[in-house]
N, C-alpha and C positions, 0 to 999 in steps of 0.2 A: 372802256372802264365801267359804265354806265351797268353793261352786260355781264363781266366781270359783279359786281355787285348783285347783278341779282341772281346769277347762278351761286352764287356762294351764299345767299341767302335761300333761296332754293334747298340746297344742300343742306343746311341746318336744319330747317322747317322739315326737310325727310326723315330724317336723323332724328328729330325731336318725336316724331309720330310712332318709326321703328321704338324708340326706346318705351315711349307710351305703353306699343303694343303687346311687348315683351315685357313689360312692365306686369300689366294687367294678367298676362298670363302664367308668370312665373313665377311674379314673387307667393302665391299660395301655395305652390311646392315646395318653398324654401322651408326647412328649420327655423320655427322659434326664435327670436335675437332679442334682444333687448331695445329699446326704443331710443335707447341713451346715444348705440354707436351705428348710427348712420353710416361713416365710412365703410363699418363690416359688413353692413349690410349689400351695402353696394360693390363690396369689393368681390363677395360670395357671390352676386349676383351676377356682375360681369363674367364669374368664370364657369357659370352654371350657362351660359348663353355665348358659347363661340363663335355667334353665326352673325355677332354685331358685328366681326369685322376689325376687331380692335385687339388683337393677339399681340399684337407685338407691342404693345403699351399698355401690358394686362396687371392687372394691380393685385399683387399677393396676398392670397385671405390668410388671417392666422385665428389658429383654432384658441379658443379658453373656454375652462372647465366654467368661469362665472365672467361673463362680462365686466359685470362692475367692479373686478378686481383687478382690469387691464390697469395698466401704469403707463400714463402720459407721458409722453417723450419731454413736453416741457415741462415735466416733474420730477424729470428723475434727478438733477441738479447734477451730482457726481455720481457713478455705476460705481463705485470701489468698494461697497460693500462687500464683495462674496469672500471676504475672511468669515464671515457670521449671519446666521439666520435672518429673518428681519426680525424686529424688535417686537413683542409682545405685545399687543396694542389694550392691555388689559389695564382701565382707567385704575385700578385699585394699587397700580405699580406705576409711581411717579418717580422721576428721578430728582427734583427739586422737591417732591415730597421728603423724598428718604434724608438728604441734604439739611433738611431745614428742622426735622426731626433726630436726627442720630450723625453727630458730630464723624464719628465713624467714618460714614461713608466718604466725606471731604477728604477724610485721608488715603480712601481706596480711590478717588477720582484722581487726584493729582499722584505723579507716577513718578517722578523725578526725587530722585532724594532733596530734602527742604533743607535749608539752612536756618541755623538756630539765629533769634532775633541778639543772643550774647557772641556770634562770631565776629570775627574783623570784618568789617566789609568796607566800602568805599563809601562814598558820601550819599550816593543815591541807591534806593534800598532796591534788590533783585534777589528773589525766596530760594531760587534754586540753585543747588549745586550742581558739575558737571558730570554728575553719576546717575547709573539706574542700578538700584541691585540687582542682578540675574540671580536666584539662585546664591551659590556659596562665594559668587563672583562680583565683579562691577563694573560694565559697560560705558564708555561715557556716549556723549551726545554723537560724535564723530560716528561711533560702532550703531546706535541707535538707527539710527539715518539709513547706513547699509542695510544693517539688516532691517529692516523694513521696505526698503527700496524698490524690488520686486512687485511688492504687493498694493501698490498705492498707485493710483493713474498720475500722468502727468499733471493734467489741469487739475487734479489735485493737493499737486505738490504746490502748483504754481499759487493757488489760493492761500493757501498754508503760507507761502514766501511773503502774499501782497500783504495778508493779515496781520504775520510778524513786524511787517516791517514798520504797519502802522499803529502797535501797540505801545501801551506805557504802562509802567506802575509807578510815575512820578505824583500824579493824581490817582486818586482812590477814589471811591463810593461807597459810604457807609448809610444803614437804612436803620433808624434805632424804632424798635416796636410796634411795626406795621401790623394791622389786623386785618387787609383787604390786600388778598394776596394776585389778586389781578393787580394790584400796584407792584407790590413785590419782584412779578415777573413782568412788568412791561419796565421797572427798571432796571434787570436783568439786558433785556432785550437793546434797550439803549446802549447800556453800557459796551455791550459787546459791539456792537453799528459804530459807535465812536471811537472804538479801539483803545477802551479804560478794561485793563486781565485783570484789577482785583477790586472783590466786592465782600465788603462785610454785613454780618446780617446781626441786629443782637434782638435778643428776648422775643424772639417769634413763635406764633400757636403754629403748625402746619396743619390741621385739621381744615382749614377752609379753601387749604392751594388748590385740591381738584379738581373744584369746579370752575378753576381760571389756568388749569394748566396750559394751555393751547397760547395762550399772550407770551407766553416768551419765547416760542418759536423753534425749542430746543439750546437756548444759548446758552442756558448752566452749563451745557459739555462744555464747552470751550473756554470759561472764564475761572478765575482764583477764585472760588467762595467758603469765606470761613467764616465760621458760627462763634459768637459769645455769649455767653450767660449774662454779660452784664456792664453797662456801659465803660465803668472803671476799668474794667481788667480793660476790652477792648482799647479803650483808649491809650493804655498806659502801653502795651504793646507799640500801636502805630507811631508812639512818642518815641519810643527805643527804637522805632524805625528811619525815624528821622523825618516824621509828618509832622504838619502842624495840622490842627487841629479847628476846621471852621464849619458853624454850627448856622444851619439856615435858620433866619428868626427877623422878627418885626418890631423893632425895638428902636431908641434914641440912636444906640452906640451900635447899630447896625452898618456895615462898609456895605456899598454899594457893589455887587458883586464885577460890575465896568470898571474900578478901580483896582482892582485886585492882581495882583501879580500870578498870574497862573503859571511862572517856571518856576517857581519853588516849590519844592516837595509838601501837596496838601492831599488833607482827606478831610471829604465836603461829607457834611452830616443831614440827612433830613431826617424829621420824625414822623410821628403819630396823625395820623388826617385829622384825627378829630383835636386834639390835645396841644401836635407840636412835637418842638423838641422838650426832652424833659430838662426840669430844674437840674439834676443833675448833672447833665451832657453841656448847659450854659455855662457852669459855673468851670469845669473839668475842660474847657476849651479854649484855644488860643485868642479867637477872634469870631464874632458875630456878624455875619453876609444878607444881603437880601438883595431880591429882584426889582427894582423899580418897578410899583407897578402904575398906568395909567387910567384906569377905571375907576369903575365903583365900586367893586368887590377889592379886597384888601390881600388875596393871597392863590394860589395856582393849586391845582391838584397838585398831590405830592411827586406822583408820577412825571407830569408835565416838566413840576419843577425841577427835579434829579434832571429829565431831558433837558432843559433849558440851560442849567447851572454845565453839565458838561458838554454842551452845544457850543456854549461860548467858551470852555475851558480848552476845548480846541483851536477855537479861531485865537483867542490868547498868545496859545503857548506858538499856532503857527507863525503868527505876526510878530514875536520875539527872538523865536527859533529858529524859524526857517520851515519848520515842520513838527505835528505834533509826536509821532513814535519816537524815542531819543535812546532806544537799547542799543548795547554794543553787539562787534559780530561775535563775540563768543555768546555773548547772552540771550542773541538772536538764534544762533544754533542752539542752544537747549531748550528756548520755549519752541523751534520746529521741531525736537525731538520729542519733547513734551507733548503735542499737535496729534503728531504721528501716533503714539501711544495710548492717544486717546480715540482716537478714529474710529478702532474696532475692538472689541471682545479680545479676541483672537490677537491682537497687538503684545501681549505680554508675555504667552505662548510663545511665541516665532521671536521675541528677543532671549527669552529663555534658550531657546532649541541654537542661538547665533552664540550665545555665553556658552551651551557645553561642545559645539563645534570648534569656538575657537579654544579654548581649554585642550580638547582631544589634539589640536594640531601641535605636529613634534618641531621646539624650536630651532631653528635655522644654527648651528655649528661655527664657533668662532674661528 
């Protein structure tokens, strides 16, 4: 054994000299690399040198026009992109900019035909109807699904399925006049990780999101955000929705937000970092919450505290419920149509092109 051991270290120590040697000699021949990708380097290197002996565990170089444009295997998250180009990376094009600036876009983001807040609904509010418009036509979620199907990976379906399952619009997140828009989107960002799809935004400047675009991670794609001009309208809406109305604040007639029934349809309000909620969003609100705090400072970044308030409005509603997502399976199939829809560019297209396919089909003869 003893022998065993040192011949195989032996071995190594030859091995380690060859590789030196050939080291020394060849990598000056090599092309240029980048210093960044070591494994290229060495992968180039091994096949520039057959004579180490190592052919049949030979490690495939791949060529790029720029290195540091290579893409990380543990970055690419999901491949399903190739409906559409990659995205623009030109900071002057934000999508939570356009959002937070031109109401507009909110209505070009969300795909699904919306229901009016004067329909019948049931007792717990859900925005969407079971339609898409195609064209002169109307898809529902069912047809959506298909035609999409194709084009979407698996474990991207599968993410799409975990995420529905774990969403709500029983609870809301309303942000009234944020001026520090790295707060904005890191409670974007929350929101979306805890599985709350609707988020309101009122009286915000977008002029400052830019240079905090990168804190939300991208989650505006995938979450409800709608814009008000004004606390009143907002509010009176979410009322006709069947929200109550509770306003984070430091006051006598403050509930404890530990006390709180989080399976009742609410939408928690924070304000202004520096100011608060305003007089008028107290006065216009159901009820007044706040966080116990223990210190010496008397109040949470605003950010933190949106995290905190729906941190535990999870754990709440799971200890009540069972669990926090509580949509049904029809409602659950149109926010994955909805999902779908939104994935890619090229999503509205290819539902398009499934509305005039099945339109052209001759129907079946009684």
């Amino acid at each position: 054994m003893a022998a065993c051991n040192t011949l195989v270290r032996t071995s190594l120590s030859s091995l380690e000299r060859k590789l030196r040697t050939f080291s020394s000699c060849s990598l000056r021949n090599l092309p240029s690399i980048s210093t960044h990708s070591s494994t290229l380097r060495f992968a180039s290197f091994l096949s520039a040198n057959p004579g180490l002996g190592l052919d049949s565990y030979r490690v495939r170089s791949r060529l790029y026009s720029r290195v540091e444009g290579a893409i990380s295997l543990q970055t690419t998250d999901f491949l399903d992109e190739t409906l559409e180009p990659p995205e623009d990376d030109d900071p002057s094009k934000d999508t939570v900019e356009q959002l937070l600036s031109n109401t507009d876009d909110v209505a070009r983001l969300m795909k699904m035909e919306r229901r009016s807040e004067f329909d019948d609904r049931p007792t717990r509010w859900f925005p969407y109807l079971d339609k898409l418009k195609a064209g002169g036509a109307y898809l529902s979620s069912g047809e959506v699904l298909e035609a999409m199907d194709p084009y979407i990976l698996e474990v991207r379906k599968e993410k799409f399925r975990n995420v529905v399952k774990n969403r709500t619009y029983s609870v809301c997140l309303v942000v009234e006049g944020l001026c520090d828009f790295g707060n904005v989107s890191a409670t974007f960002r929350s929101a979306d990780a805890l599985g709350f799809q609707s988020v309101h935004v009122i009286s915000c400047d977008s002029k400052r999101y830019r240079d905090n675009r990168h804190v939300s991670m991208g989650a505006e794609k995938w979450l409800d955000i709608e814009i008000w001009n004004s606390t009143q309208e907002c509010f009176k809406v979410l009322k006709l929705r069947g929200y109550r109305i509770a306003t984070t604040h430091v006051g006598m007639d403050a509930v404890s937000v530990y006390d709180m029934d989080w399976s009742c349809p609410t939408a928690i309000v924070v304000g202004n970092e520096n100011r608060g909620i305003s007089d008028e969003a107290l006065e216009l609100s159901d009820l007044h919450c706040s966080i116990p705090m223990k210190g010496m400072v008397d109040s949470f970044n605003v950010s933190v505290a949106a995290g905190i308030l729906m941190h535990h409005a999870v754990c709440d509603r799971t200890s009540r419920l069972g669990c926090h997502g509580d949509m049904t399976l029809e409602e659950s199939q149109i926010l994955l149509a909805e999902f779908s829809l939104r994935h890619s560019k090229s999503a509205i297209s290819i539902a398009h092109e499934y509305a005039k396919r099945k339109a052209a089909k001759p129907m079946p003869k009684l």
